[in-house]
C-alpha positions, -999 to +999 in steps of 0.1 A: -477-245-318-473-213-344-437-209-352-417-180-331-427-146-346-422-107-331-407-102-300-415-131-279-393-159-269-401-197-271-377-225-251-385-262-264-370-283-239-360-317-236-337-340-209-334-375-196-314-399-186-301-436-199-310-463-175-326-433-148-304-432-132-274-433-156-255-409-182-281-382-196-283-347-209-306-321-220-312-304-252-328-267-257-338-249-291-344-211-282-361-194-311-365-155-310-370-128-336-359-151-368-330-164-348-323-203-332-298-213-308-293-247-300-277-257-261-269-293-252-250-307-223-244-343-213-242-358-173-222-384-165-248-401-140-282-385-136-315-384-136-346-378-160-363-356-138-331-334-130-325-334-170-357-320-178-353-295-152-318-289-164-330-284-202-355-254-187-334-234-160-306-235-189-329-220-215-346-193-193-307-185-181-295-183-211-321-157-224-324-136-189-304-108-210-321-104-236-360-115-216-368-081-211-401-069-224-408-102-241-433-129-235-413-162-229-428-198-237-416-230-226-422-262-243-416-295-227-424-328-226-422-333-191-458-332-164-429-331-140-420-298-150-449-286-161-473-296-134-447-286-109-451-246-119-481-245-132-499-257-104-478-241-079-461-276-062-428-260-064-438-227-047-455-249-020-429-266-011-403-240-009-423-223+017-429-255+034-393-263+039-398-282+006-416-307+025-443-315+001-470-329+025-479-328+059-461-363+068-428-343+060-419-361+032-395-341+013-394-334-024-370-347-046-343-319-066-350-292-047-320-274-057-328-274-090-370-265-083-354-234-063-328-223-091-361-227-117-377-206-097-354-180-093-352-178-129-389-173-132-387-147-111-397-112-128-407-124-162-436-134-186-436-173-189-461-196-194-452-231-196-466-255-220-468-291-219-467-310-255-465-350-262-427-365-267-421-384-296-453-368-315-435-354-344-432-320-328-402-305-345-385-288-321-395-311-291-380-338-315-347-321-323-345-318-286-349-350-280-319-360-306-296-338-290-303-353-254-294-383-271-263-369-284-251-354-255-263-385-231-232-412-253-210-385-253-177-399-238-171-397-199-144-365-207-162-346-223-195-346-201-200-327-169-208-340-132-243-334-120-226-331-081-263-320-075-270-360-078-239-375-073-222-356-046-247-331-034-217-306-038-219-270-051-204-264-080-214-239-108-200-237-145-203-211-173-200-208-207-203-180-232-233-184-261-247-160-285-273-151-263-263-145-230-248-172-203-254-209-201-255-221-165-243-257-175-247-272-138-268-256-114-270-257-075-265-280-045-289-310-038-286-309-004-298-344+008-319-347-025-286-376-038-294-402-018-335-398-021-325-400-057-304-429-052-330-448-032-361-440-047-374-468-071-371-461-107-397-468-134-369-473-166-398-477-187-416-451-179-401-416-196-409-384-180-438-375-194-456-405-183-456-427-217-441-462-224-406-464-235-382-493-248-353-485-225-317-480-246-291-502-240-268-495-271-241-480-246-240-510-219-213-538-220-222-573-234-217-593-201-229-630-194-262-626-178-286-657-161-320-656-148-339-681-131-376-683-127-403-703-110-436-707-109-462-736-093-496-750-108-518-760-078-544-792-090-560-818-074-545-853-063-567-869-091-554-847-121-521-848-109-521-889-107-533-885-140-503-864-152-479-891-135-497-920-157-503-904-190-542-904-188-547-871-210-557-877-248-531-842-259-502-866-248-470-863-221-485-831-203-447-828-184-426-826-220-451-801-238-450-781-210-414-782-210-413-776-248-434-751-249-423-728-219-386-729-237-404-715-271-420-688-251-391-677-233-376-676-267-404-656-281-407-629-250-401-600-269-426-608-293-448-608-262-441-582-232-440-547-261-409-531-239-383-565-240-353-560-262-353-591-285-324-609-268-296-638-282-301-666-264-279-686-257-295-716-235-334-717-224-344-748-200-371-755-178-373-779-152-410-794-135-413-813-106-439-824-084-448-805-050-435-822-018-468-820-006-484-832-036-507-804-045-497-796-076-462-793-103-433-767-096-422-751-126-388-733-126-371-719-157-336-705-164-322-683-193-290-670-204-275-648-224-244-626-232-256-595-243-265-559-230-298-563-208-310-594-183-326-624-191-352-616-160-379-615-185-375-643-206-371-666-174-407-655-163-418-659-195-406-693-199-424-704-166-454-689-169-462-698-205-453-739-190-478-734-166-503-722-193-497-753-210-504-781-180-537-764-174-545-762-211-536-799-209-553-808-180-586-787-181-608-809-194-605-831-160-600-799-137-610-764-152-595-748-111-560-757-117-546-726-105-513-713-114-496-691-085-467-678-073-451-665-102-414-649-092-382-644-102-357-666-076-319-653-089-302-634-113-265-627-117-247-607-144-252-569-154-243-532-140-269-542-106-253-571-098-264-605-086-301-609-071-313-640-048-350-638-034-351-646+000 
């Protein structure tokens, strides 16, 4: 990207969210003619999407004053964004009702995809779709200020009603270049598809792998408990019960090991946060039916993020190690069922599979 030069204007946009959904905010550089702005605002509760969308209606907003007679190019991170205007989704789905298929399905933040397109409306803007976290210097600096703005304190950040509410509300604020439209539009039903849609947290909203940030969540006592089941033979598992493998006691290494490699899960899965532990056990029984060992596992923790992980972990790397054990008299052990059974602790409260 060649710096901003002549007459033209160029938007670098950045926005997300904490947790998705959770406290977020957007960050904008505007460069034009030799001169920079920066705009940043941070969301109590939110989304990455809507920030992303945020970061770009604010800067073409802000510049609608002074857009006449210049080129105008925005720079985001965001295929969201991106893909949505420049292949025409947005446009599609206004005239459909912003029903973006046939089935009627609706499309998420459509008061903020009609307030981007109103915005577009009568000027020169090509969008342009660069890689987060690249060393892009703007996109960067865009990206700290999101951070910024995201851990601001509760009083001092605005409400997205758009996503909590789906109220109208609009605020404004003077800048050096023209007005900043700090929250933008109704939502209409688009809180509660929001609200129930799933939510890839590791996932940012460009599409690449992220280690989630937790620095702003409370240390709370968190458990997790894990189970998984190794399916054998009658033979090899008489053999377990007697001792007849040459490694040793099949049962305690298994045992041993699982609690090293739940200890050792963020060495392992590239995302996990490496996490205090504060007690790792893991319990194997045999089937009722006697077709095989059940394997459950249990981690705790006071700190800012579950122990889901490390429970999973801890089974599954105990399973690993009976049919390492055991397959030189079976090599069709099979290790199955693999699923977290409870959690408690943490901002989504307590889960108990069915």
């Amino acid at each position: 990207m060649s710096p901003a030069a002549g007459n033209d204007l160029y938007i670098y946009s950045d926005g997300g969210a904490i947790g998705n959904p959770g406290p977020g905010g957007f960050g904008v550089v505007i460069e034009t003619g030799g001169k920079t702005l920066q705009l940043s605002k941070g969301y109590r509760r939110t989304t990455n999407n809507r920030m992303e969308l945020m970061g770009v209606i604010a800067g073409l907003e802000s510049t609608a004053g002074i857009s006449k007679g210049r080129r105008t190019e925005v720079v985001t991170d965001s295929r969201y964004v991106v893909d949505g205007i420049s292949k025409g989704w947005a446009k599609r789905w206004r005239a459909n009702g912003w029903r973006r298929n046939n089935r009627g399905d609706m499309a998420l933040n459509p008061d903020l995809w009609g307030r981007l397109l109103e915005a577009l409306e009568g000027r020169d803007v090509k969008f342009q779709w660069v890689k987060g976290h690249s060393g892009h210097p703007q996109n960067e600096r865009s990206d700290a200020m999101v951070g910024e703005a995201s851990r601001l304190p509760d009083s001092e950040k605005l409400v997205d009603e758009g996503y909590e509410t789906g109220g109208n509300r609009a605020m404004a604020q003077s800048s050096s270049f023209a007005t900043l439209v700090e929250d933008i539009g109704s939502a209409d039903d688009d809180a509660d598809d929001d609200q129930n849609q799933p939510q890839l947290t590791h996932i940012d909203s460009s599409g690449e792998a992220r280690m989630v940030d937790v620095g702003s969540k409370e240390i709370t006592d968190r458990v997790a408990t894990a189970v998984c089941e190794v399916l054998m033979s009658p033979k090899t598992l008489s053999l377990i019960r007697s001792g007849g493998f040459g490694k040793g006691d099949v049962i305690a290494t298994a045992k041993l090991a699982g609690v090293m490699g739940g200890k050792r899960t963020a060495d392992l899965i590239p995302m996990c946060h490496n996490i205090p532990i504060s007690q790792m056990s893991v319990d194997i029984e045999e089937l009722a039916d006697g077709t095989g060992l059940r394997i459950e596992a249990t981690a705790r923790t006071s700190w800012r993020t579950g122990v889901e992980m490390e429970a999973m972990t801890a089974a599954s790397i105990a399973g690993l190690t009976v049919y390492d054990m055991c397959k030189s008299a079976e090599r069709g052990i099979k290790l199955t069922d693999l699923r977290l059974t409870r959690k408690s602790g943490g901002k989504s409260g307590d889960y108990v599979a069915e």
